[in-house]
Biopython code that builds the backbone (N, CA, C, O; Angstrom):
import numpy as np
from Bio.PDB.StructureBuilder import StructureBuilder

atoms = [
    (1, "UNK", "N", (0.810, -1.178, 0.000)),
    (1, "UNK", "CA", (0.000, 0.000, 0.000)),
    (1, "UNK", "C", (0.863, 1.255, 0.000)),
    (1, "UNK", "O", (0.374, 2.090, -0.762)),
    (2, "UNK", "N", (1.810, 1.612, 0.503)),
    (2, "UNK", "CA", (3.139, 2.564, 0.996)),
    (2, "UNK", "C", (3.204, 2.154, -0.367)),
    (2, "UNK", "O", (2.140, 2.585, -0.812)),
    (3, "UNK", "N", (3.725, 1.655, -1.187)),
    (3, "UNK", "CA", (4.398, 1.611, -3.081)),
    (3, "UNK", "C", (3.518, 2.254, -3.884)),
    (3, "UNK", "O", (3.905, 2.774, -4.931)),
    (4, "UNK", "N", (2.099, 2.298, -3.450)),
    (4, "UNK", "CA", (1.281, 2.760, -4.421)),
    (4, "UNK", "C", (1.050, 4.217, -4.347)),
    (4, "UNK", "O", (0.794, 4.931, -5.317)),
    (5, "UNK", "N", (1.213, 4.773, -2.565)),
    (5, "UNK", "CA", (0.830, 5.697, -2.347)),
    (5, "UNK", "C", (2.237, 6.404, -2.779)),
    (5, "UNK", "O", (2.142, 7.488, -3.356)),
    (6, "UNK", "N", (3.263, 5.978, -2.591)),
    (6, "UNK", "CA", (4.553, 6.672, -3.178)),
    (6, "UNK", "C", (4.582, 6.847, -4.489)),
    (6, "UNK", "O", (4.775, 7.972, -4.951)),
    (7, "UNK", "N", (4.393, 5.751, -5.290)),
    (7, "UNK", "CA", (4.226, 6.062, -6.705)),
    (7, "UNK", "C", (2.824, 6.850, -7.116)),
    (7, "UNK", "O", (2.964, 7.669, -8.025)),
    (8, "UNK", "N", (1.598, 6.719, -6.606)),
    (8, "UNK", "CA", (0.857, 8.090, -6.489)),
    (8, "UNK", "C", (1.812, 9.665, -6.881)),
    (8, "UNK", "O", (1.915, 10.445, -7.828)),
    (9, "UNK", "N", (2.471, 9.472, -5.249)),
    (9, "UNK", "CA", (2.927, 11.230, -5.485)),
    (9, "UNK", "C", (4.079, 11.542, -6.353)),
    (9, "UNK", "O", (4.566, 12.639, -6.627)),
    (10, "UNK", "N", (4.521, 9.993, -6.846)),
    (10, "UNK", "CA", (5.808, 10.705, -7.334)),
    (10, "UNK", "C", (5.124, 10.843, -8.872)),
    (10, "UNK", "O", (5.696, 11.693, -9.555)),
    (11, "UNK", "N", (4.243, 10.305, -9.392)),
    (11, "UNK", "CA", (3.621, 10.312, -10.683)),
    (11, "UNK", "C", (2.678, 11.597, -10.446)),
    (11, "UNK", "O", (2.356, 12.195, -11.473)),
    (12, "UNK", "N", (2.214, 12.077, -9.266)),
    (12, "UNK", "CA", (1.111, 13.547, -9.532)),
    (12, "UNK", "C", (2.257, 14.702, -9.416)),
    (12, "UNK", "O", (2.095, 15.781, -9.986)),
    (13, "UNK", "N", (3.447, 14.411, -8.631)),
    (13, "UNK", "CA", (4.298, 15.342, -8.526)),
    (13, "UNK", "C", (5.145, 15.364, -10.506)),
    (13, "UNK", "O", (5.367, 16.441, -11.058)),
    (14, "UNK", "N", (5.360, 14.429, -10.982)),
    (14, "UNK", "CA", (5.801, 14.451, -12.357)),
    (14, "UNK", "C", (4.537, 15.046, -13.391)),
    (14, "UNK", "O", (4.848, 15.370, -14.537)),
    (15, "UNK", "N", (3.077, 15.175, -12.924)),
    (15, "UNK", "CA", (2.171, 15.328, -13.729)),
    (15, "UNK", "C", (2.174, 16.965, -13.525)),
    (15, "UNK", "O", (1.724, 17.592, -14.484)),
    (16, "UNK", "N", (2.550, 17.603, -12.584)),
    (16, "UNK", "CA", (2.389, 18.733, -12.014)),
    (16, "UNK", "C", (3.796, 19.025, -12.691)),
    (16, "UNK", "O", (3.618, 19.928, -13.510)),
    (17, "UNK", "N", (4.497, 18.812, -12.683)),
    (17, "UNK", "CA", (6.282, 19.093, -13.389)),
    (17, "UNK", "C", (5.831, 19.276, -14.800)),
    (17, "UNK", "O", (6.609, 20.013, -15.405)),
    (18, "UNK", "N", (4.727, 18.804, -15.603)),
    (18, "UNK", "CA", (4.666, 18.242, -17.035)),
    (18, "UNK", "C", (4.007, 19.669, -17.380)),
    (18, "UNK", "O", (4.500, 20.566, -18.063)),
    (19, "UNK", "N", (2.727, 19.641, -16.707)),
    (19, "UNK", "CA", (1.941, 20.815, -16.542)),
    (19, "UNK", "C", (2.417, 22.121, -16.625)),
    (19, "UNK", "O", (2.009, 23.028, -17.351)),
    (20, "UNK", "N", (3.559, 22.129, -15.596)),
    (20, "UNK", "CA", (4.409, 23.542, -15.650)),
    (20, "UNK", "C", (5.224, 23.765, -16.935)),
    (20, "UNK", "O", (5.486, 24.878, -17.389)),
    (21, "UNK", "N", (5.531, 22.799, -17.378)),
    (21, "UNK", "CA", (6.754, 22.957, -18.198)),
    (21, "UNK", "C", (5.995, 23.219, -19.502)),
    (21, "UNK", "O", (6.481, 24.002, -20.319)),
    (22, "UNK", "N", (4.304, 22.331, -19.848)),
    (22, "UNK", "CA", (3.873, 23.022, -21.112)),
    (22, "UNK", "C", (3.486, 24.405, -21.091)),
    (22, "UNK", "O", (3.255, 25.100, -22.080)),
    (23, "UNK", "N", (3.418, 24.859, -19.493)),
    (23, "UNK", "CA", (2.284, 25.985, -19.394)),
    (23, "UNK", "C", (3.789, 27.137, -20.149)),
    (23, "UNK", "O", (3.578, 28.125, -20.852)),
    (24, "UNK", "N", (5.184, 26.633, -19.743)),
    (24, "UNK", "CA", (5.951, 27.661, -20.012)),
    (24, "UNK", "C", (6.651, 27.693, -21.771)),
    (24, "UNK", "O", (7.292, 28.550, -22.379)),
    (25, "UNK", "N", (6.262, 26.623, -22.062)),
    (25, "UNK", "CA", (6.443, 26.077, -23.561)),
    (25, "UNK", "C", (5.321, 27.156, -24.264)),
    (25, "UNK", "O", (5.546, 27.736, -25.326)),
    (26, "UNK", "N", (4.244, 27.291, -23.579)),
    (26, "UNK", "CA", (3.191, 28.017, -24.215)),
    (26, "UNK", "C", (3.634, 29.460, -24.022)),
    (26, "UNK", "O", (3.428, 30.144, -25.025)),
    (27, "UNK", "N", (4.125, 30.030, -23.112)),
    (27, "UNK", "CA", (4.470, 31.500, -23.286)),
    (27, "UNK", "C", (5.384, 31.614, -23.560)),
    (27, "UNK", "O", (5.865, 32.596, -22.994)),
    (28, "UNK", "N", (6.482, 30.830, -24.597)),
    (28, "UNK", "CA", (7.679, 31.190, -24.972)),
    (28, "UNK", "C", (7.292, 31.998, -25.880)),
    (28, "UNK", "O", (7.711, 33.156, -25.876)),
    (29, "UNK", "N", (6.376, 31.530, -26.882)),
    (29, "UNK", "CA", (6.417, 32.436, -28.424)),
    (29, "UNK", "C", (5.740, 33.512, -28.060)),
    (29, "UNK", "O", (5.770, 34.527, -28.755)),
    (30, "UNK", "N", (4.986, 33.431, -26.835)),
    (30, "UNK", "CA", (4.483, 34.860, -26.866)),
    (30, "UNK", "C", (5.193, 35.958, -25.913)),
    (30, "UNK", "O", (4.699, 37.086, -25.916)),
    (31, "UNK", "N", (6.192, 35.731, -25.188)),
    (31, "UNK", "CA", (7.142, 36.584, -24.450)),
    (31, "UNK", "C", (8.074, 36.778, -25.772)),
    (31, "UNK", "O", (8.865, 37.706, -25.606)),
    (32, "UNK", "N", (8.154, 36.323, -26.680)),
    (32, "UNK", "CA", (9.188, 36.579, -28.157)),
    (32, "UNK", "C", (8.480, 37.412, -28.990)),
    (32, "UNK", "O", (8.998, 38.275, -29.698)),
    (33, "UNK", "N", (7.544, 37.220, -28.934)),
    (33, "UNK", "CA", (6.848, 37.782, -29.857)),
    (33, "UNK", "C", (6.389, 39.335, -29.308)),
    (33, "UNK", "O", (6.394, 40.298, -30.075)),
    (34, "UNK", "N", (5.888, 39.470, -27.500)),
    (34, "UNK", "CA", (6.089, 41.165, -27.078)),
    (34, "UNK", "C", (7.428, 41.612, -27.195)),
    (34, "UNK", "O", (7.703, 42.799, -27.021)),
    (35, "UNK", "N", (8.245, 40.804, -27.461)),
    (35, "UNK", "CA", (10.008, 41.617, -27.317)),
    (35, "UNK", "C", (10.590, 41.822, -28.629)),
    (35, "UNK", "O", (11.641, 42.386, -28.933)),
    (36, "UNK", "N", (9.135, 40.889, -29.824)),
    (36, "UNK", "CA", (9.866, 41.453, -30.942)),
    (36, "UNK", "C", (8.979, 42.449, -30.932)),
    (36, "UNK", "O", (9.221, 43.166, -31.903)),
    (37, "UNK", "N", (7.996, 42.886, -30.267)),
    (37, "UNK", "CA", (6.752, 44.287, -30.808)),
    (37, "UNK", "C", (7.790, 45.432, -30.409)),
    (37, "UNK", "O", (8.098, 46.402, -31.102)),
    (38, "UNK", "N", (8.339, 45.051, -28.927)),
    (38, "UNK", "CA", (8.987, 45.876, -28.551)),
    (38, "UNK", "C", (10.433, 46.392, -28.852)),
    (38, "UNK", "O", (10.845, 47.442, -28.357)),
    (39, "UNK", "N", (11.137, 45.659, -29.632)),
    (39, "UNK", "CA", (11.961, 45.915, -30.617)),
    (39, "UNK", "C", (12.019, 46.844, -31.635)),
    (39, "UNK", "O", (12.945, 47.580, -31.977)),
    (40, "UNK", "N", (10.653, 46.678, -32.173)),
    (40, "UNK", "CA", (9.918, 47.336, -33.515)),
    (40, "UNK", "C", (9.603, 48.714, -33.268)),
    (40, "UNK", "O", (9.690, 49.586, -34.132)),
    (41, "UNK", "N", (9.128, 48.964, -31.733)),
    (41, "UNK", "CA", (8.402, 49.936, -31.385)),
    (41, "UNK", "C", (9.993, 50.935, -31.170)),
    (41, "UNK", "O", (10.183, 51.979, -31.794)),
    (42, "UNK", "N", (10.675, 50.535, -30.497)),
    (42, "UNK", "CA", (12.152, 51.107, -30.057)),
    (42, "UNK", "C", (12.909, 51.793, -31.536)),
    (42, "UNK", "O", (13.421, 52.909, -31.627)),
    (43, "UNK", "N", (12.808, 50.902, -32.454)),
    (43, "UNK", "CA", (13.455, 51.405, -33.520)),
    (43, "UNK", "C", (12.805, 52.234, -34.030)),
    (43, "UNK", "O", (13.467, 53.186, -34.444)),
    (44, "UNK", "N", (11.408, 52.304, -34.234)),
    (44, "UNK", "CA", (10.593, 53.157, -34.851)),
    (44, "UNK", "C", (11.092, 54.562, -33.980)),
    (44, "UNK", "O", (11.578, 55.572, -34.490)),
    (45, "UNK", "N", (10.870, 54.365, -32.757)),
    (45, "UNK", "CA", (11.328, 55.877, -31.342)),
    (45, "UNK", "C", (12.459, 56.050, -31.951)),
    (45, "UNK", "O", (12.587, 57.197, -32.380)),
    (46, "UNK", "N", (13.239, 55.425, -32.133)),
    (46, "UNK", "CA", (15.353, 56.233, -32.435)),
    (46, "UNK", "C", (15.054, 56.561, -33.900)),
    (46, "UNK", "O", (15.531, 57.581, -34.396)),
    (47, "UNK", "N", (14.135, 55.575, -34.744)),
    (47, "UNK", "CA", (14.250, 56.308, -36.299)),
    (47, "UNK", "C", (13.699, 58.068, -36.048)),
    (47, "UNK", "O", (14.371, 59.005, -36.479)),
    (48, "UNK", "N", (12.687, 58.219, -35.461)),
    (48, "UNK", "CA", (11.881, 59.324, -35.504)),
    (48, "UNK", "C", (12.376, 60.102, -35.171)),
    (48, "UNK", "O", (12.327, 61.154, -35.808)),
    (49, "UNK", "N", (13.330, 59.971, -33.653)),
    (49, "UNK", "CA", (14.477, 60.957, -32.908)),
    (49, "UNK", "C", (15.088, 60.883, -33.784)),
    (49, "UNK", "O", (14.471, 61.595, -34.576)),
    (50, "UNK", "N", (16.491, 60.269, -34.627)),
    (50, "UNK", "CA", (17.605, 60.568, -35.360)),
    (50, "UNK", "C", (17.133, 61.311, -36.805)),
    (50, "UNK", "O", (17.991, 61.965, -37.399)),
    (51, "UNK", "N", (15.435, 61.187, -37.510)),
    (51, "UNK", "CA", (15.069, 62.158, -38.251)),
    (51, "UNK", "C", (15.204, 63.552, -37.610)),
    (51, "UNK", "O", (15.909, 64.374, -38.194)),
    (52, "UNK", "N", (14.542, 63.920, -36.367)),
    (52, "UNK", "CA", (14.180, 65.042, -36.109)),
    (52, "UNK", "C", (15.885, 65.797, -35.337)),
    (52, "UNK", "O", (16.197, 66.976, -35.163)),
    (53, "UNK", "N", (16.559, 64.673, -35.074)),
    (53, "UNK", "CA", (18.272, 65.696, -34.627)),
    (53, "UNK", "C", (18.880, 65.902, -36.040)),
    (53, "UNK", "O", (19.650, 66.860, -36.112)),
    (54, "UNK", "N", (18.670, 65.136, -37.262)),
    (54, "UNK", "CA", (19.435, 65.282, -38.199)),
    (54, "UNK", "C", (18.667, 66.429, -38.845)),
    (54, "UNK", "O", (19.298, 67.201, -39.567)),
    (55, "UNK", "N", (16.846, 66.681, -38.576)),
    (55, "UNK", "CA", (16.545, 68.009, -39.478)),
    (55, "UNK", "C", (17.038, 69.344, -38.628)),
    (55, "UNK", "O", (17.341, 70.304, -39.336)),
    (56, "UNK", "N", (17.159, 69.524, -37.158)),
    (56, "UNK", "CA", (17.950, 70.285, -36.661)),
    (56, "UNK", "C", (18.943, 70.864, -36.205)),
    (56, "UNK", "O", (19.114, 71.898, -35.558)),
    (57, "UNK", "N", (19.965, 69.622, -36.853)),
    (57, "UNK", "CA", (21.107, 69.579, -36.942)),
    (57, "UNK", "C", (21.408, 70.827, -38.438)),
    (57, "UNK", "O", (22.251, 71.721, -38.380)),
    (58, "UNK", "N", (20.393, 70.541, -39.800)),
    (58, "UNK", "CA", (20.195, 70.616, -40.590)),
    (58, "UNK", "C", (19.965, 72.450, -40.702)),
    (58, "UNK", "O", (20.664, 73.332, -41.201)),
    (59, "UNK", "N", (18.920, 72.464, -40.132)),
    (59, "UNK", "CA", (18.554, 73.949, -39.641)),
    (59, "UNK", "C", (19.822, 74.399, -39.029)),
    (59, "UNK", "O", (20.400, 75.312, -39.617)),
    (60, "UNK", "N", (20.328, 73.951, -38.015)),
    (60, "UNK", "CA", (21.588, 75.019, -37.065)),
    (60, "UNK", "C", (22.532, 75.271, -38.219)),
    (60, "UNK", "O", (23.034, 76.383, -38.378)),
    (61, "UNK", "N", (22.769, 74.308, -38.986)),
    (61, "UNK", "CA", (23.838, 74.537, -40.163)),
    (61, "UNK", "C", (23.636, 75.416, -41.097)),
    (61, "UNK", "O", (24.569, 76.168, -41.384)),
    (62, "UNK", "N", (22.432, 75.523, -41.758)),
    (62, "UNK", "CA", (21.713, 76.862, -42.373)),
    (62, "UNK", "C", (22.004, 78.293, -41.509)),
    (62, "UNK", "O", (22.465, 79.404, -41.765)),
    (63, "UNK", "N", (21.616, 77.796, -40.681)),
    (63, "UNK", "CA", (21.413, 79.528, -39.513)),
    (63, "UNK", "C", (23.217, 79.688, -39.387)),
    (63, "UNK", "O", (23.710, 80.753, -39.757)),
    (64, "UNK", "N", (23.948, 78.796, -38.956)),
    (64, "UNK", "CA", (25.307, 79.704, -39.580)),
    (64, "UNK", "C", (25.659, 79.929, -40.688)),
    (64, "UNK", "O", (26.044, 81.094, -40.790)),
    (65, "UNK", "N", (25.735, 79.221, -41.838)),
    (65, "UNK", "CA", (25.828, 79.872, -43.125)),
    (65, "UNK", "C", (25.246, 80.909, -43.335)),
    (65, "UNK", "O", (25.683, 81.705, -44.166)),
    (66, "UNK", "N", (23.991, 81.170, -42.550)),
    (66, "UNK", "CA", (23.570, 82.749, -43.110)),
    (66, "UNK", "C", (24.011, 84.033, -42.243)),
    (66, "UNK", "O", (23.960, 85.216, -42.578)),
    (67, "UNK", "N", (24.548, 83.352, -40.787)),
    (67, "UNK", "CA", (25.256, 83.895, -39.874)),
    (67, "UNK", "C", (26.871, 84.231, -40.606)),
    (67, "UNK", "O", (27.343, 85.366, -40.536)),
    (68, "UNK", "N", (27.397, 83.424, -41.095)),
    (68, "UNK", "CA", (28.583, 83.819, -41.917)),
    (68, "UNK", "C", (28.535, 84.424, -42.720)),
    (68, "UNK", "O", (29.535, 85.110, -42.929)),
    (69, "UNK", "N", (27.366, 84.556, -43.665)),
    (69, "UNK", "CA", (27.178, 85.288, -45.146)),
    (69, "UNK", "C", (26.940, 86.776, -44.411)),
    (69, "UNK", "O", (27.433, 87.731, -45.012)),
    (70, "UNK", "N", (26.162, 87.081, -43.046)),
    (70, "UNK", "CA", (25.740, 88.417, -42.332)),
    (70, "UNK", "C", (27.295, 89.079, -42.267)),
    (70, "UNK", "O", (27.669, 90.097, -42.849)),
    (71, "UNK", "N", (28.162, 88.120, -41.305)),
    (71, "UNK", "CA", (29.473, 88.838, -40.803)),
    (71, "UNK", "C", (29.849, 88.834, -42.290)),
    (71, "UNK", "O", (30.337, 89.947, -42.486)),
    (72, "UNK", "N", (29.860, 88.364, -43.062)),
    (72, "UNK", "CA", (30.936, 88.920, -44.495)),
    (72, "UNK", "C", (30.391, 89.882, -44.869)),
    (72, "UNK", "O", (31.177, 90.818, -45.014)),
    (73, "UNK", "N", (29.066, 90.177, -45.178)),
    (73, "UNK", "CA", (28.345, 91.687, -45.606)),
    (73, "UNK", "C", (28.780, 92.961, -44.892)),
    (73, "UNK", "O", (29.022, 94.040, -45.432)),
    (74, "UNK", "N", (28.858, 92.591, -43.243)),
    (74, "UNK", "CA", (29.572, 93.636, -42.411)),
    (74, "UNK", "C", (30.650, 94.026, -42.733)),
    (74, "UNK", "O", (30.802, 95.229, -42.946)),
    (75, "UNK", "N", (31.710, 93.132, -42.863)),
    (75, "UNK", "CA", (32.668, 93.413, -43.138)),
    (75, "UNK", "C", (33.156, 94.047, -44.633)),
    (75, "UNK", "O", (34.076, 94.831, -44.863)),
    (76, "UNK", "N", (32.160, 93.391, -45.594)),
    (76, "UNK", "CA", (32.200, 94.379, -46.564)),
    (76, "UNK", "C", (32.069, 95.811, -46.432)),
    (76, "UNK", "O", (32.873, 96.643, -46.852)),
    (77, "UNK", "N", (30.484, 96.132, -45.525)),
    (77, "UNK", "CA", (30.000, 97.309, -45.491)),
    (77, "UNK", "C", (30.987, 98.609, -44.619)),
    (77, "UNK", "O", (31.053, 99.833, -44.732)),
    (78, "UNK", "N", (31.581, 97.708, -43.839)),
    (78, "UNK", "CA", (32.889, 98.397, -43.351)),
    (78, "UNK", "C", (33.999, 99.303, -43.834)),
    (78, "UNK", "O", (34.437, 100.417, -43.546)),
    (79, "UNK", "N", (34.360, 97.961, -45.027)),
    (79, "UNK", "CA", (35.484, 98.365, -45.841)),
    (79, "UNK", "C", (34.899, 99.389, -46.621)),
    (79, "UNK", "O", (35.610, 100.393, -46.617)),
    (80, "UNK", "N", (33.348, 99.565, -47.622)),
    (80, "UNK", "CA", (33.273, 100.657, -48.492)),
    (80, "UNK", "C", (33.044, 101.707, -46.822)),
    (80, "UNK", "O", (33.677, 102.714, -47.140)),
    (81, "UNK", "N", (32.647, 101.914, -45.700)),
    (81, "UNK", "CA", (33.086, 103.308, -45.051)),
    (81, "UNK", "C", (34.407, 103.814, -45.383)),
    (81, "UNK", "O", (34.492, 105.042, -45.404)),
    (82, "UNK", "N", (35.256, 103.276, -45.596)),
    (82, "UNK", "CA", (36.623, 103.896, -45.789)),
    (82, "UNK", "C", (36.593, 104.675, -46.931)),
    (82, "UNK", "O", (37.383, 105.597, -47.135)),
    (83, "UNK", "N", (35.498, 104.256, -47.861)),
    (83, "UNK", "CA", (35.639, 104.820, -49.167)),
    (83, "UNK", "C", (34.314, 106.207, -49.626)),
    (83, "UNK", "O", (33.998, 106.710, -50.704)),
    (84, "UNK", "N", (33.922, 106.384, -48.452)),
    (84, "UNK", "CA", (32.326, 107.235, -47.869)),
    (84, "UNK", "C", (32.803, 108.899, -48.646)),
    (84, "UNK", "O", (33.628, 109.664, -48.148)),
    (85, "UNK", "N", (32.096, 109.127, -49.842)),
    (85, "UNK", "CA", (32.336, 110.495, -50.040)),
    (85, "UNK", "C", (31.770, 111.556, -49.342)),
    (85, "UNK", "O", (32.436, 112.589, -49.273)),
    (86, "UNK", "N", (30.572, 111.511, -48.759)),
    (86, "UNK", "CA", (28.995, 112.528, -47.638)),
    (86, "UNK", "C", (29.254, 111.471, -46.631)),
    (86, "UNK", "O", (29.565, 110.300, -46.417)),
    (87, "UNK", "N", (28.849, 112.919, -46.030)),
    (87, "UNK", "CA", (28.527, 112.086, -44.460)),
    (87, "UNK", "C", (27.304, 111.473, -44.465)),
    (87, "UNK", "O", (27.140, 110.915, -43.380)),
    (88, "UNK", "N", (26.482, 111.344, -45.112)),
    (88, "UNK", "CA", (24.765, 110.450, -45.155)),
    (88, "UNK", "C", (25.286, 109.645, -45.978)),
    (88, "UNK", "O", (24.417, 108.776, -46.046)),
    (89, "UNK", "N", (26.370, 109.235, -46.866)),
    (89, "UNK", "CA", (26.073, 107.444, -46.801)),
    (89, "UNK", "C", (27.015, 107.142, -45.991)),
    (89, "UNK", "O", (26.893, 105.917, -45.995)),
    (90, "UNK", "N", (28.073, 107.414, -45.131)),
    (90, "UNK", "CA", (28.536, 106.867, -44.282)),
    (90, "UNK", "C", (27.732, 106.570, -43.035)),
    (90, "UNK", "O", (27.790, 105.414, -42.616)),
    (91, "UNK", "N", (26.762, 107.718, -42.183)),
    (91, "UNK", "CA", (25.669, 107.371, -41.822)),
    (91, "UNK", "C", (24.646, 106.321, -42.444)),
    (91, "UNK", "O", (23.615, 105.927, -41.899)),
    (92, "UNK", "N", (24.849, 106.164, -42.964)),
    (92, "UNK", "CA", (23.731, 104.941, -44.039)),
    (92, "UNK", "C", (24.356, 103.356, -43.704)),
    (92, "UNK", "O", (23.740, 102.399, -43.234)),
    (93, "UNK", "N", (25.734, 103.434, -44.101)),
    (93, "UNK", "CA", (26.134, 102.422, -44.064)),
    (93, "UNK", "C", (26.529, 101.808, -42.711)),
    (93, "UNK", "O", (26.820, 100.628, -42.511)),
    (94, "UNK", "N", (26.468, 103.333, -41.348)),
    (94, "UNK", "CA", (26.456, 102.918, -40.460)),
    (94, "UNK", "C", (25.388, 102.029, -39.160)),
    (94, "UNK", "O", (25.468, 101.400, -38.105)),
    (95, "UNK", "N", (24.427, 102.542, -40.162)),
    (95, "UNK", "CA", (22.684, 102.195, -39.798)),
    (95, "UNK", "C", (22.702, 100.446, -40.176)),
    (95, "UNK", "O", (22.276, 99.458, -39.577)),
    (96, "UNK", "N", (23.288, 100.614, -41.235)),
    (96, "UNK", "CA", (23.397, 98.915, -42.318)),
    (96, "UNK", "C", (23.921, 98.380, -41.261)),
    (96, "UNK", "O", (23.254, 97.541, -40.656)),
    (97, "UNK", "N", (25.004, 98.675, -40.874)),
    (97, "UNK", "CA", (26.272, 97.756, -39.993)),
    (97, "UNK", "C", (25.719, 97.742, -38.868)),
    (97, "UNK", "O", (26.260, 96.727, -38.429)),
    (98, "UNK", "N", (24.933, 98.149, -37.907)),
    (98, "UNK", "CA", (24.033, 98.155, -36.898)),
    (98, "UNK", "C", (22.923, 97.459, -37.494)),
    (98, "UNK", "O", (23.135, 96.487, -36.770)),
    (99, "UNK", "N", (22.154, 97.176, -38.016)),
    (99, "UNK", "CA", (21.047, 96.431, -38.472)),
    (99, "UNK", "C", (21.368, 95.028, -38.249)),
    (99, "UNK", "O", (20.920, 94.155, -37.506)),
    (100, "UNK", "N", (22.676, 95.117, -39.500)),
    (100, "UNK", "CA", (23.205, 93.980, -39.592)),
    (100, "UNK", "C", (23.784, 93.153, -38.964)),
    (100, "UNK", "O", (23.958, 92.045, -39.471)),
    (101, "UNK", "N", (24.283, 93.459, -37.603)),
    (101, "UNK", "CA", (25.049, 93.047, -36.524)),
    (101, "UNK", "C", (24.118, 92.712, -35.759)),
    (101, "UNK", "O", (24.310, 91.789, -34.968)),
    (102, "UNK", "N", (23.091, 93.267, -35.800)),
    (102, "UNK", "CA", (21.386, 93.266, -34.652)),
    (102, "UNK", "C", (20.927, 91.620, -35.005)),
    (102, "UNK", "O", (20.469, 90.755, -34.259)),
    (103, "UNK", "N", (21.193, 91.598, -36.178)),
    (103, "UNK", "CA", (20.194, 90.426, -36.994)),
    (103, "UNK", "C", (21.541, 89.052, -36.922)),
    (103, "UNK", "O", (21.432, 87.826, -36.934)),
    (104, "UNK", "N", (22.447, 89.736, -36.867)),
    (104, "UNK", "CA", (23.241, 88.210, -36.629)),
    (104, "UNK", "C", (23.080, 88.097, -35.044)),
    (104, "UNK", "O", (22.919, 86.898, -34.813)),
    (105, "UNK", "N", (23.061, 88.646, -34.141)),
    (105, "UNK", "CA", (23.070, 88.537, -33.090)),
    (105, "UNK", "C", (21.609, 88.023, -32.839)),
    (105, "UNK", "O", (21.523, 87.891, -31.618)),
    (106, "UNK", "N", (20.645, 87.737, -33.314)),
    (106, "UNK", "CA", (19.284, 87.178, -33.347)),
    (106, "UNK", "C", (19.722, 86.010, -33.388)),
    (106, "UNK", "O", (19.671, 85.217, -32.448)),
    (107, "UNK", "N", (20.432, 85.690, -35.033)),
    (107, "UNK", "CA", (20.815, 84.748, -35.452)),
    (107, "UNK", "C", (21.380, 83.590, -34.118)),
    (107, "UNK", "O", (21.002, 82.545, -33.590)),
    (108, "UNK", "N", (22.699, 84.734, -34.004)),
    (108, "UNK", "CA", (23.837, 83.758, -32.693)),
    (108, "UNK", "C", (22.598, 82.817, -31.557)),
    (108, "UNK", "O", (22.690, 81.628, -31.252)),
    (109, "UNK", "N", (21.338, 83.947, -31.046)),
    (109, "UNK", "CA", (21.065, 83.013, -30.335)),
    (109, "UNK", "C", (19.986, 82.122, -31.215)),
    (109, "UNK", "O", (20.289, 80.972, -30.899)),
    (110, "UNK", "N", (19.281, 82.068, -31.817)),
    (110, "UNK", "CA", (18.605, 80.915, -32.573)),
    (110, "UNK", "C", (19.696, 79.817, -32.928)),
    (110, "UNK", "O", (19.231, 78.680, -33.024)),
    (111, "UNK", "N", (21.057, 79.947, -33.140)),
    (111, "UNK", "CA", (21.789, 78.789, -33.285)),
    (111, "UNK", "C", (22.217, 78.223, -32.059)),
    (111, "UNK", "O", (22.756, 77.119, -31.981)),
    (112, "UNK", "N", (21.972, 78.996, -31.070)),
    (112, "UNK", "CA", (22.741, 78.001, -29.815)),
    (112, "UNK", "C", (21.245, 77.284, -29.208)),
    (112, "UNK", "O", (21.066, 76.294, -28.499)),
    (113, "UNK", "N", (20.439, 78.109, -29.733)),
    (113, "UNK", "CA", (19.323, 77.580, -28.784)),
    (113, "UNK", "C", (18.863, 75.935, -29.510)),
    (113, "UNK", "O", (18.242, 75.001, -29.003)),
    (114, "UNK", "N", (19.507, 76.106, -30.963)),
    (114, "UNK", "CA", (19.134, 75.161, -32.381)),
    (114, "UNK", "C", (20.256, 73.798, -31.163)),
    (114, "UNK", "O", (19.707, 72.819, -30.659)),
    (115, "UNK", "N", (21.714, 74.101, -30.964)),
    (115, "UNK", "CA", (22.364, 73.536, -31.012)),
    (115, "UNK", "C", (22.233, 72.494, -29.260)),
    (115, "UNK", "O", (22.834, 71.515, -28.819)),
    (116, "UNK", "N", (21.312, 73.238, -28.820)),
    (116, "UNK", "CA", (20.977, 72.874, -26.727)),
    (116, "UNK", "C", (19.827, 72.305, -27.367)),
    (116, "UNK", "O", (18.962, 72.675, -26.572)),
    (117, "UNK", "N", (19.416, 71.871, -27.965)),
    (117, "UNK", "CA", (17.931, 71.141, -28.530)),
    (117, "UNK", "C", (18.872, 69.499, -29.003)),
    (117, "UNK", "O", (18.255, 68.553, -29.492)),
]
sb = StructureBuilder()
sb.init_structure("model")
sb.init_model(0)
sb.init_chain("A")
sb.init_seg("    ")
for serial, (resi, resn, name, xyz) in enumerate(atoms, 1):
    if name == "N":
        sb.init_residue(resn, " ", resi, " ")
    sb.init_atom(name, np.array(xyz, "f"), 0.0, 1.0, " ", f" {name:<3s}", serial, name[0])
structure = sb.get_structure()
């Protein structure tokens, strides 16, 4: 009687072992399958971020080229003062060179603010 009742538990204890092991056979493909959603979902997030740093990367690079093209105009507008026949276009050109220095200095901060983004 003791043989039967032992082999009882050792056969409900192996039926209970069997049980567990399909129950975890059954959520393999589907713990693979949320980690491939979540894979998918991750790359999609870094594609969307590395579009949107590379279009403002894109922009900051514009805003100095036109920040460089400003300081070369200054510096042009500089050099013809030397060459100022009236005092109203040297006043003129001094208004320019103040404008123009105003508007790169807009510029300077739209690029740092481009570049802290």
């Amino acid at each position: 009687m003791s043989t039967s009742v032992g082999v009882l538990r050792t056969l409900h204890q192996l039926h209970c072992e069997l049980a567990e092991r399909q129950d975890r056979l059954q959520r393999g493909p589907q713990r693979i399958k949320a980690a491939q959603s979540n894979v998918a979902n991750l790359e999609k997030a870094y594609s969307e971020q590395h579009e949107k740093t590379t279009a403002a990367r894109v922009a900051a690079d514009q805003k100095q080229l036109q920040l460089k093209t400003g300081e070369t105009k200054i510096l042009e507008l500089r050099n013809k003062l030397n060459s100022c026949n009236t005092n109203r276009e040297y006043q003129a050109l001094l208004q320019q060179i103040a404008a123009d220095e105003m508007a790169n200095s807009v510029l300077e901060d739209e690029i740092l603010e481009a570049l802290e983004k």
